[in-house]
N, C-alpha and C positions, 0 to 999 in steps of 0.2 A: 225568287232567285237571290235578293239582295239576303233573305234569312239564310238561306244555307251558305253565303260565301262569309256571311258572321261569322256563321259557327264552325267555320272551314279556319276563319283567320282567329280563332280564339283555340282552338284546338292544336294548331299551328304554333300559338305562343305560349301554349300550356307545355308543348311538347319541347320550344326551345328552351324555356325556361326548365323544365324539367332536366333538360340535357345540361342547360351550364349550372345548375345545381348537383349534378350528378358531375359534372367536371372537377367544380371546387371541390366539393368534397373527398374527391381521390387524390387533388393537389394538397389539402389538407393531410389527408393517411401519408402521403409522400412526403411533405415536409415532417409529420411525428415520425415516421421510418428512420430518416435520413437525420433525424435528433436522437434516436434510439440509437442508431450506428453511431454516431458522435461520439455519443456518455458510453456506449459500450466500450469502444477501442481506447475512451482516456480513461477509464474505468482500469482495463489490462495494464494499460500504461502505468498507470500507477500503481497497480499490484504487482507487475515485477521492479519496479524500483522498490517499492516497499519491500520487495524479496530479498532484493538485491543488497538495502541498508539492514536488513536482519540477519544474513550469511554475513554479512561484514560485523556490522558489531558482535554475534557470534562467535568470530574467527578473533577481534580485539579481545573479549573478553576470556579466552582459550589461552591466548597470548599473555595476558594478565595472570592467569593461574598460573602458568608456568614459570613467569618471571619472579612471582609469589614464593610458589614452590622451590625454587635454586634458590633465590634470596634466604628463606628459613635453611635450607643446607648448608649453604655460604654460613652463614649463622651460626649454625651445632657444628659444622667441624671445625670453626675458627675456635668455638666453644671448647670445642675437645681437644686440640693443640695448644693455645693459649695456657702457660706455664702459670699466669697466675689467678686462674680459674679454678676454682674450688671443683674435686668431684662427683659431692655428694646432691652438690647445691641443680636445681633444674634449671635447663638455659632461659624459659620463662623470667624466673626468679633473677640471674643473673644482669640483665641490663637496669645499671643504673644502681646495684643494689650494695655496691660496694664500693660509694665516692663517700 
């Protein structure tokens, strides 16, 4: 009798041991999960900011040509009313070229 309640209490602690290694181990997969969701969502998170700061410098720099673009108009029709502006001469040419 005392052999089989051995092997009754070894089998027993094969089996609980078995259990709380099969426990950790799923507490393990739940804590990588629950890290996995972490970096994912600060992951998003940062991809629409990053979105967010490339439609905006985008739109600055759109803003930039424009202000570019009217600055050089400003420029050639000041160019082209300006009485004592030569009219052969190209407005390139013109700044600075006749001090």
């Amino acid at each position: 009798m005392t052999t089989v309640l051995i092997i009754v209490i070894a089998l027993v602690v094969i089996g609980v041991a078995l259990l709380v290694a099969r426990l950790m181990q799923q507490r393990r997969l739940d804590l990588r999960r629950d890290e996995a969701r972490d970096l994912r969502r600060k992951g998003q998170e940062r991809e629409l900011a990053a979105n967010r700061k490339q439609a905006q410098a985008e739109e600055l720099a759109a803003q930039a040509q424009r202000e570019s673009r009217f600055a050089t108009e400003h420029r050639e029709r000041a160019a082209e009313i300006d009485p004592d502006v030569e009219d052969q001469q190209p407005v390139a040419n013109r700044s600075g070229a006749e001090q």
